[in-house]
N, C-alpha and C positions, 0 to 999 in steps of 0.2 A: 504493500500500500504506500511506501513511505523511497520506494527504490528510483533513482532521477528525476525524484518532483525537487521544486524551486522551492524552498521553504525560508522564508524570509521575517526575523526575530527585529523588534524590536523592546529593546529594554529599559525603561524608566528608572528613577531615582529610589529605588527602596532597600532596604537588607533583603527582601525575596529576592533580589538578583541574582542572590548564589544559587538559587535552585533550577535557574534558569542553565545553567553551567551542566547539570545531567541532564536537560532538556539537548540543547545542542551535541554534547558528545552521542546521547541514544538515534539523534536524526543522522550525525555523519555515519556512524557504524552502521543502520539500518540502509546504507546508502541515496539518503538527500541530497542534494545542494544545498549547504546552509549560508548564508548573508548574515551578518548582525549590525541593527543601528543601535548606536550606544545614545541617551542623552547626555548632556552637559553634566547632571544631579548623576545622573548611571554612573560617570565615571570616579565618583566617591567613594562607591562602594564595592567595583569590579572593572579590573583592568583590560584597554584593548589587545593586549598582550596575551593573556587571559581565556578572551573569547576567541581570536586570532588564534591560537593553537590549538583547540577543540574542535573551531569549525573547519581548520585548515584552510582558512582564508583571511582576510586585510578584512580589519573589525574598522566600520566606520562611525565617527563622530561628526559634530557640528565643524570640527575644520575642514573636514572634505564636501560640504554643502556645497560647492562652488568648483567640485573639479569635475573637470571634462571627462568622459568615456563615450571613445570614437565619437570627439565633437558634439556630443549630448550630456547634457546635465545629468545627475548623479542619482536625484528625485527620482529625474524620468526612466533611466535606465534601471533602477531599482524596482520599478513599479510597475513595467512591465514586464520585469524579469521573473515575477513570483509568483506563485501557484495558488500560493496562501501566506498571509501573512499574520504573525501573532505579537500580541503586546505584551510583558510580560516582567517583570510588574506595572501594574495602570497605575499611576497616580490620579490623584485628586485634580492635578493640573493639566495630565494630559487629559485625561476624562473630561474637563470642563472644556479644552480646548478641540476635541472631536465632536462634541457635542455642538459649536458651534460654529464649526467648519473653519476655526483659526489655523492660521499654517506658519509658523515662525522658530520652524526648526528643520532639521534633516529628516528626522522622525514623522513629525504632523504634516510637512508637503510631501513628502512620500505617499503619505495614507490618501490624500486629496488626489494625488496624481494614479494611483491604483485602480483595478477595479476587481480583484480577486478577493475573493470571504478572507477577512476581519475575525480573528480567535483573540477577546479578551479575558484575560486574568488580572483584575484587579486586585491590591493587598494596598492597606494600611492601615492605622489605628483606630479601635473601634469608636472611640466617638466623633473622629474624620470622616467615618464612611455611613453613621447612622445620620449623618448631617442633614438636614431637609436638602440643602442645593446640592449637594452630592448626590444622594437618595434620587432626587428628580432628573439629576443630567442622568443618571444611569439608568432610569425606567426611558428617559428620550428614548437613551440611542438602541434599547430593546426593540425598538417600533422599527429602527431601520433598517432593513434586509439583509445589507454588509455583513452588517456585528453581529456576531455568536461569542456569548459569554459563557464564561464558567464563575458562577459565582462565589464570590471568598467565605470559606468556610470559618468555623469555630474552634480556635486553641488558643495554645498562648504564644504570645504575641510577642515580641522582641524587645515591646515597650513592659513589658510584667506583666502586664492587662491578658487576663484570659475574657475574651470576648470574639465576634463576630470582626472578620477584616483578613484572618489571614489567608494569604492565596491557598490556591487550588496546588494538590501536590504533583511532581512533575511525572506520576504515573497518569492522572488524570487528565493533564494537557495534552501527553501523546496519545493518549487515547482521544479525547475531541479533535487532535489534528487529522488524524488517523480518519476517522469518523468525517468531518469535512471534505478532504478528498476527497473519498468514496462519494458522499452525497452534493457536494458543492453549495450545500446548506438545504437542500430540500426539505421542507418539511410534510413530508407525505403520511406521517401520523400522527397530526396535529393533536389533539385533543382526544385521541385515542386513549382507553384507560386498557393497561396491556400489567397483567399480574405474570411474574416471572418469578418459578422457584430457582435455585441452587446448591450448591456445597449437600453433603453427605448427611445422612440423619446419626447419631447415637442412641443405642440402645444400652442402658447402663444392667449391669449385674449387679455393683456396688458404686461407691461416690468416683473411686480410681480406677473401674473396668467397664469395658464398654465393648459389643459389637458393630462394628463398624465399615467405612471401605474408603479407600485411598483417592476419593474425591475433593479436589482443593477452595472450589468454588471459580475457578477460574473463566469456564463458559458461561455460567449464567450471568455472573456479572460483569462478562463483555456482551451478552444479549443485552441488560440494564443500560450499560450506557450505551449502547448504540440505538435503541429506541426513543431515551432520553435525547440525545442529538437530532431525533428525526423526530421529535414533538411529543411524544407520547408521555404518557400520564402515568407513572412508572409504577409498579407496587413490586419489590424485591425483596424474595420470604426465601431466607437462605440458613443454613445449619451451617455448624462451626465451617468457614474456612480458614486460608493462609493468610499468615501474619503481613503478609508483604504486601496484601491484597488491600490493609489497613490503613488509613480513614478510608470508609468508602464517602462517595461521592453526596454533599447537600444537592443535587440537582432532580432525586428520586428520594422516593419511601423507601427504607430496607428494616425489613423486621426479622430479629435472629431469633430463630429457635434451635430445639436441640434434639428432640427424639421426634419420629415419625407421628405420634398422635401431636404434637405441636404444631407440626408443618400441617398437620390436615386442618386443624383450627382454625389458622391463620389464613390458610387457602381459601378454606370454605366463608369466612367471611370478609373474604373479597373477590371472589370468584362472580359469583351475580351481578356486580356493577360491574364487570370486563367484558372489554369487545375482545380481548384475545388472552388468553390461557397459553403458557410455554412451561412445559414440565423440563426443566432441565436435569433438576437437583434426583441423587443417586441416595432415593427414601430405600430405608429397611423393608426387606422381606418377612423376616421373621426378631420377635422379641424373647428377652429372656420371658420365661413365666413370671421366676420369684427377684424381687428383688430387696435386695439387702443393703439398710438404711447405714449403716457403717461399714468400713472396709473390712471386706473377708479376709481372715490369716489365710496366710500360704495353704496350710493343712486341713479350712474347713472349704476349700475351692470344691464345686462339684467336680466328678471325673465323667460325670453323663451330665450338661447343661439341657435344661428341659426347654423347648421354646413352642411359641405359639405366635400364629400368623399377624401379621396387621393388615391392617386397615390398605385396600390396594387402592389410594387417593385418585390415580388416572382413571380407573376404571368407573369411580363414583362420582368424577367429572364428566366421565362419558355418558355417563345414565342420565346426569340432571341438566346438561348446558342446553343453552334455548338454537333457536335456528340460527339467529344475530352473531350466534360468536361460532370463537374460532381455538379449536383445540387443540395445539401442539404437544405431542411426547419423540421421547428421545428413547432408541434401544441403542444401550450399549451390548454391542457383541463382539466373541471369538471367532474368526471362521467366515463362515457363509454369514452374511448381515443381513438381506434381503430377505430373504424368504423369512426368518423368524418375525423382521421389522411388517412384514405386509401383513401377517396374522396377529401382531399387536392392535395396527391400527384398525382391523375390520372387529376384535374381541374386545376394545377398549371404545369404539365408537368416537376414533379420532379423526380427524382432517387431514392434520399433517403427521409426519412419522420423520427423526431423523436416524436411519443405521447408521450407528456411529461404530467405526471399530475400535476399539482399545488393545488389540494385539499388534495394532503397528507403532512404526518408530513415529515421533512428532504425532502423534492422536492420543486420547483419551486422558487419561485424567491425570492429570498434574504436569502436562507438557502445556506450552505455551501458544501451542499449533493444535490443528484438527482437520478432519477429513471425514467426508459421508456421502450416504446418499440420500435426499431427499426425498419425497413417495406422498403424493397428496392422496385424498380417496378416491379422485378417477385412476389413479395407481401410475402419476404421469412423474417421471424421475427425472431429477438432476443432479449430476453429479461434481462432489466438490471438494478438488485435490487438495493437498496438505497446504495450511494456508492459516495465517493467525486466528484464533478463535471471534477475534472483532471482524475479522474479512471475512469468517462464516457466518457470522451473528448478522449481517450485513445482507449477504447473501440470502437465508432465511427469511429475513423480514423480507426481502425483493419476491423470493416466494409465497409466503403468506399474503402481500396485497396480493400476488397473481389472482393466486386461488380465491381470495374474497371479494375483488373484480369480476372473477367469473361466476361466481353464482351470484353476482346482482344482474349482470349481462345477462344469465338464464333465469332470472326468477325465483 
């Protein structure tokens, strides 16, 4: 997604600047073009030295405003040259001055001379950014088409203040960058309210033991944010994932559970108000019978563990969704993936099906990549070679409107 595109950073006066520094080295490694415009305030807190050897390129400031490239301004050349470009961190300054279409730097006539989607990341101090004239420059530029934000999340803050302001983490950026390309801001599911399980359930024996499976959360919550970037109305009901995976995103709902009757709770009471149902998450089959409220010795462990079934949540989404929505599950398989995946979806009274295999290299669960085959209920397939789990998540949703297109096209 990220391989020869023109990716074009500009960076404001904040301490978030440094996080913009694994932003730019993940784009060169992924194979981008990166560019960075530094502001006058940027270069306080990170040098062109700095970004110049991360991006493997000439980091530009306000003194190269004025230099030629083959007889063309630097703006101009910049502004055509990008695919996408990102702010990172927004100030309060440059925010008021995009808002009102000032241009009195390398940074803001660039952006005025551009016409490719606008990725803002704003960060600074929470009572900076609760500001009413802040607050309203930033609901403006929501209104206009350009700008896709990530809005700054909740921790603490470089000034002590745990509060509202600080930026979006740089796992989260390359994911909406990532997301943008593919879409070029489309938002084909605006106001779509789309419930998405993920991560793996636990089933406990005691406080310290659990049945469980090597599910990290890492598909579902590239389905979450890629429907989140394409409008949708997110509801994200996931069981323990990976730590790395942490903060997730203020842009969507995510409610954590932990055992299989938790995720069915949760599901079912948000299941009814959804236009679309995505079962990613890898729920328990079977649970302990007993369990035991303090940790078992070594020598009272059972050597025959008794268990009994749960609750099959797909299947009881199948029995009750209306004709309006749309039911996605996922078979992971060894082997032959089709054929088990088309009798899922005809026994589970599902729409879509994706075979997923988890016996390959880069698929399944806990790898960063994925690979499947698609199968709606006319049984029409597509298939989708190894490829980041956002470039499938992406993909899928491209499937599902098909599929929900065509049966308004038929009635």
């Amino acid at each position: 997604m990220l391989k020869s595109k023109s990716v074009l950073i500009g960076i404001g006066g904040g301490i978030a600047a440094y996080k913009v520094c694994e932003v730019i080295s993940f784009l060169f490694q992924a194979g981008a073009e990166v560019r960075v415009i530094l502001t006058e305030t940027a270069e306080q807190f990170i040098t062109p030295l700095t970004v110049a050897t991360l991006s493997r390129h000439q980091a530009y400031t306000d003194h190269d405003f004025w230099q030629a490239t083959h007889g063309r301004p630097l703006h101009i050349t910049l502004a055509e040259w990008a695919d996408i470009f990102l702010i990172a961190p927004l100030t309060a300054n440059t925010l008021a001055k995009l808002t009102y279409g000032l241009a009195d730097n390398l940074l803001t006539n660039t952006v005025i001379a551009s016409r490719c989607p606008i990725l803002l990341a704003p960060a600074m101090n929470t009572e900076m950014w609760e500001q009413a004239t802040v607050q309203r420059n930033w609901q403006q530029l929501q209104d206009n088409p350009r700008y896709h934000s990530l809005s700054p999340g909740t921790g603490l803050l470089a000034c002590d203040r745990l509060g509202s302001g600080r930026m979006a983490e740089p796992r989260e950026i390359i994911s909406s960058l990532q997301s943008l390309l593919y879409t070029q801001g489309t938002q084909d599911l605006k106001g779509k309210r789309i419930v998405i399980s993920g991560g793996g359930t636990r089933e406990h024996i005691d406080p310290v033991r659990f049945l469980g499976n090597p599910s990290t959360g890492k598909m579902g919550l590239a389905l979450a944010e890629a429907a989140s970037e394409r409008g949708a109305i997110v509801t994200f009901i996931h069981g323990p994932i990976a730590p790395e995976l942490l903060p997730l995103s203020p842009g969507y709902q995510s409610i954590a559970v932990v055992s299989a009757e938790e995720m069915e709770a949760a599901i079912l009471s948000h299941f009814f108000d959804a236009d679309i149902m995505i079962m990613s998450a890898a729920v328990a089959d079977v649970k302990p019978i007993d369990y035991c409220d303090y940790k078992l010795p070594k020598k009272e462990l059972p050597t025959n563990l008794q268990l009994e079934a749960v609750t099959d949540i797909l299947a009881k989404l199948g029995e009750q969704k209306k004709n309006h929505q749309t039911l996605v599950g996922f078979a992971a398989q060894t082997g032959e993936i089709v054929k088990p995946a088309l009798e899922k979806l005809k026994r589970k009274n599902l729409d879509i099906i994706v075979a997923n295999p988890v016996d390959k290299a880069k698929a399944g669960f806990g790898s960063n990549n994925n690979q499947g085959i698609l199968i709606n209920k006319k049984e029409e397939q597509k298939t989708i070679n190894s490829c980041s789990k956002l470039e499938l998540s992406h993909q899928l949703l491209d499937f599902i409107n098909h599929w929900r297109h065509s049966k308004i096209e038929n009635g």
